[in-house]
N, CA and C of each residue as an Amber inpcrd file, in Angstrom:
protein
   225
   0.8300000  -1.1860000   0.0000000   0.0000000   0.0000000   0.0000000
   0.8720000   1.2460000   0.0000000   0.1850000   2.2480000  -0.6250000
   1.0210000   3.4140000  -0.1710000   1.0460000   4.1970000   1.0960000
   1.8140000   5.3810000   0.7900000   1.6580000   5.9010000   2.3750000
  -0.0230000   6.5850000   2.2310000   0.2380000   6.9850000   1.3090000
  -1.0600000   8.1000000   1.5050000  -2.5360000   7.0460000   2.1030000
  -2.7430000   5.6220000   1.6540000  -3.4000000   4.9190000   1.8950000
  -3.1810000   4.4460000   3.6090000  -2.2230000   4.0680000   3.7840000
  -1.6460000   3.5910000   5.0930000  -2.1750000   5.0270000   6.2240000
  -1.9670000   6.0930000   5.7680000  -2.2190000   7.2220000   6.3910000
  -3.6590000   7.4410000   6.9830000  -4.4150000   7.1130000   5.6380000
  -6.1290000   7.3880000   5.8620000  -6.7770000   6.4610000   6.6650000
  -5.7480000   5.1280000   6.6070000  -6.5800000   4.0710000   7.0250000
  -6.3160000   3.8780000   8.3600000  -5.1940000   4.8310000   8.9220000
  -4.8170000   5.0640000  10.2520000  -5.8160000   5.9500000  10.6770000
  -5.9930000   7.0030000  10.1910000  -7.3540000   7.7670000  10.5540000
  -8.2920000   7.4000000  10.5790000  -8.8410000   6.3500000   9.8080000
 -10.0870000   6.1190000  10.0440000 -10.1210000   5.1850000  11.1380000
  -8.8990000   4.3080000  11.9790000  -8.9820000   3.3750000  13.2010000
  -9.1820000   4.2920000  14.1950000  -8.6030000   5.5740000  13.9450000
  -8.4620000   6.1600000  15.0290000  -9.7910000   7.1110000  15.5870000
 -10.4290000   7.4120000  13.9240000 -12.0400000   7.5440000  14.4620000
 -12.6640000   6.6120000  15.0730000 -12.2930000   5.2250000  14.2750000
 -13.0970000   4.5280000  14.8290000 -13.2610000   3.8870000  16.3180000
 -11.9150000   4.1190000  16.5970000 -11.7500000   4.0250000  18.2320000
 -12.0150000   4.8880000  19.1750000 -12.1150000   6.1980000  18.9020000
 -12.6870000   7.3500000  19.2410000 -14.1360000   7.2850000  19.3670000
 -15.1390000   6.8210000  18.2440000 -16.5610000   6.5070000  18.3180000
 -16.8180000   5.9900000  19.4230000 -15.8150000   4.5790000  19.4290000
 -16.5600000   3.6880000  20.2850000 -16.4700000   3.9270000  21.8760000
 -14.7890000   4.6920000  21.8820000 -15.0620000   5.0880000  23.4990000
 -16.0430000   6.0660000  23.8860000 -16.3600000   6.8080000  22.8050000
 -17.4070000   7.4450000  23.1760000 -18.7890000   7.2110000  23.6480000
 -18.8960000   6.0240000  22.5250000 -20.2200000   5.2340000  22.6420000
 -20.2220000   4.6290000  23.7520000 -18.8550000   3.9560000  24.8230000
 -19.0690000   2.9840000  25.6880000 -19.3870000   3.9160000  26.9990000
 -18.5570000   5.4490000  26.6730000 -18.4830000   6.4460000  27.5200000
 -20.3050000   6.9030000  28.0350000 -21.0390000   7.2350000  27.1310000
 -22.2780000   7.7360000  27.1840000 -23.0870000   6.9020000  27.5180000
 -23.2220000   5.2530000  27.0130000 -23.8120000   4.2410000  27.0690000
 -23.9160000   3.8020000  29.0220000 -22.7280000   4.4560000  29.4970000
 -22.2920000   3.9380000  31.1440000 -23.5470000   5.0720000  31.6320000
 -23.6360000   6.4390000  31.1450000 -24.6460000   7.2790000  31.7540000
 -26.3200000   7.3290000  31.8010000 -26.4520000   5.9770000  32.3000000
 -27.8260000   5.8750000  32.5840000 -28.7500000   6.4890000  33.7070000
 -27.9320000   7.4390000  33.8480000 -28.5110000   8.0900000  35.2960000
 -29.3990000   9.9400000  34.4750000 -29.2330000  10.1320000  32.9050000
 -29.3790000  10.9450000  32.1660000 -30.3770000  10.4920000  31.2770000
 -31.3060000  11.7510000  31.1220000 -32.5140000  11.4310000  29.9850000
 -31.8710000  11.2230000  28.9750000 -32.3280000  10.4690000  28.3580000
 -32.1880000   9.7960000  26.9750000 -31.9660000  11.0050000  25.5720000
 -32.9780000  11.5800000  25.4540000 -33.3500000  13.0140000  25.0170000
 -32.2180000  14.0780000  25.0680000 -31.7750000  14.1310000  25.9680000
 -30.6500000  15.2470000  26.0130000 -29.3700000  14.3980000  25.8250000
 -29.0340000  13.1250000  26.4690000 -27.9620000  12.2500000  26.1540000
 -27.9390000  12.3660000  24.8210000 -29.0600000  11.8610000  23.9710000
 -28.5150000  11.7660000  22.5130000 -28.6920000  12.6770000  21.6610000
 -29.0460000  13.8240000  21.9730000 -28.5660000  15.4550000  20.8880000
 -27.0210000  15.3770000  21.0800000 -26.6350000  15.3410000  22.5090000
 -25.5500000  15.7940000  22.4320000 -24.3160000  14.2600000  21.8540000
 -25.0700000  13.3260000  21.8650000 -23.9990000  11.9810000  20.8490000
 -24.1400000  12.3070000  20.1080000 -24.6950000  12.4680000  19.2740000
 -25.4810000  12.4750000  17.8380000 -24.1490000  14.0750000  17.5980000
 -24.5560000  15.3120000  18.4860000 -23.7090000  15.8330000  17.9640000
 -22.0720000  15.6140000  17.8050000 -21.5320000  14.7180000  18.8220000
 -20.0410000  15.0110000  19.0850000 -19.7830000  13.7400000  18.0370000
 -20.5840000  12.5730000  17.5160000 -20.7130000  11.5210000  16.4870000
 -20.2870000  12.2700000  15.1870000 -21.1720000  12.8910000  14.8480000
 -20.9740000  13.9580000  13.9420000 -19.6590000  14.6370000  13.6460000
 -19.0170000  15.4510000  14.8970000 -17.8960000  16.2820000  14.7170000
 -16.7590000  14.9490000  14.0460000 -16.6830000  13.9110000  14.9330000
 -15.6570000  12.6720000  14.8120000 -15.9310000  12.3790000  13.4240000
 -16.6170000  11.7940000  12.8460000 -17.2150000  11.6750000  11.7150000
 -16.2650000  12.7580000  10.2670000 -16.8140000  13.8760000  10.8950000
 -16.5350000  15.0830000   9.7880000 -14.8510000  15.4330000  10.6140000
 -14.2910000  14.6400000  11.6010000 -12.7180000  14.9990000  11.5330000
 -12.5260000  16.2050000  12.3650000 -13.5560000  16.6840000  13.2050000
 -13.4760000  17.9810000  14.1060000 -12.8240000  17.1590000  15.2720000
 -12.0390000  18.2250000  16.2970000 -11.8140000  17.5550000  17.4790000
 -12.8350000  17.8110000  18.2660000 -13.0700000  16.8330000  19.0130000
 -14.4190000  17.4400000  20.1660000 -14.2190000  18.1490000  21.6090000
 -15.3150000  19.2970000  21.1000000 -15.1040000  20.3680000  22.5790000
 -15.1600000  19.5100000  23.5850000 -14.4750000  19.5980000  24.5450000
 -15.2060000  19.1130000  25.4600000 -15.8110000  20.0700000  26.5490000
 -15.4810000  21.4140000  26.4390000 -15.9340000  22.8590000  27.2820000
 -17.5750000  22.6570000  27.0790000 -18.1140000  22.3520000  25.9260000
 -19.4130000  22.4280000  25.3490000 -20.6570000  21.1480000  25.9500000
 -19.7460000  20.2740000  26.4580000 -20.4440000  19.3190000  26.8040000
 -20.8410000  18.9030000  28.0080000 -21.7910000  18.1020000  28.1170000
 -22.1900000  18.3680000  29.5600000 -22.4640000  16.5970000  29.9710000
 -22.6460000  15.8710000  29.2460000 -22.2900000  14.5820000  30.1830000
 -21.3680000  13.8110000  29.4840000 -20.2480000  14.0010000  28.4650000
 -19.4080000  13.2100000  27.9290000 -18.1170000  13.5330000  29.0890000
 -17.2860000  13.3990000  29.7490000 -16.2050000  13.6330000  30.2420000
 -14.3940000  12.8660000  29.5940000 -14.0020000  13.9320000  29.3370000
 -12.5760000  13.4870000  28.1300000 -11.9050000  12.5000000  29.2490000
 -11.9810000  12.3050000  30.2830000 -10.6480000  11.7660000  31.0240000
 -11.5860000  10.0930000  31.3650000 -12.5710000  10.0860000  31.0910000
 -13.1740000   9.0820000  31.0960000 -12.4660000   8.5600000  29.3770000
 -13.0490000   9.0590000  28.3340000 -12.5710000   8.6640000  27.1970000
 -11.1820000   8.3260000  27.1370000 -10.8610000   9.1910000  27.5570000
  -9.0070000   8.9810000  27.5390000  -8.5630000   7.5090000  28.1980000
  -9.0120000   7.4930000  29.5770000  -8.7330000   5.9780000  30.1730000
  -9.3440000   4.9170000  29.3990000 -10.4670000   4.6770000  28.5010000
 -11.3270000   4.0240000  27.6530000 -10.3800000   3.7860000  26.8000000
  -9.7540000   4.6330000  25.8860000  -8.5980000   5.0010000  24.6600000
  -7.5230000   3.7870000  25.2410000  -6.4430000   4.2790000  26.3320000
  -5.5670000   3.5240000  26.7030000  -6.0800000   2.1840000  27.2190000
  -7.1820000   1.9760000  27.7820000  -7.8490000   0.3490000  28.5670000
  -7.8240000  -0.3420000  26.9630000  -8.3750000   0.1120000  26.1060000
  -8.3630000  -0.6750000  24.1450000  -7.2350000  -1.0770000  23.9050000
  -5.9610000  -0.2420000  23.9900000  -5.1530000  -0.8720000  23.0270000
  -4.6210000  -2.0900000  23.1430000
């Protein structure tokens, strides 16, 4: 493969590992309406998706240091 291929396809693991801690991240917050939980997946799904980094100032039940330990517990 080339690099440029090797490159994208690194990005896209790395979304895709990003999704999922997210997903496992939000999925743990059952103590939150459903309704407001998933505007705000749906939005930060989105940013990952389209390659934005995600605020985390903006958010109100995702927490990065949860994701982060999620990130390192995967590899």
């Amino acid at each position: 493969m080339s690099r440029r291929t090797d490159k994208l396809t690194n990005e896209l693991i790395q979304r895709y590992r990003l999704l999922k801690a997210v997903h496992v991240c939000y999925y743990n917050r059952l103590d939150v309406d459903v309704f407001f939980l998933g505007r705000e997946f749906f939005s930060v799904t989105g940013d990952i998706m389209e390659g934005k980094p995600i605020n985390y100032a903006q958010l109100q039940y995702l927490d990065e240091k949860q994701v982060e330990a999620y990130l390192k517990e995967d590899r």
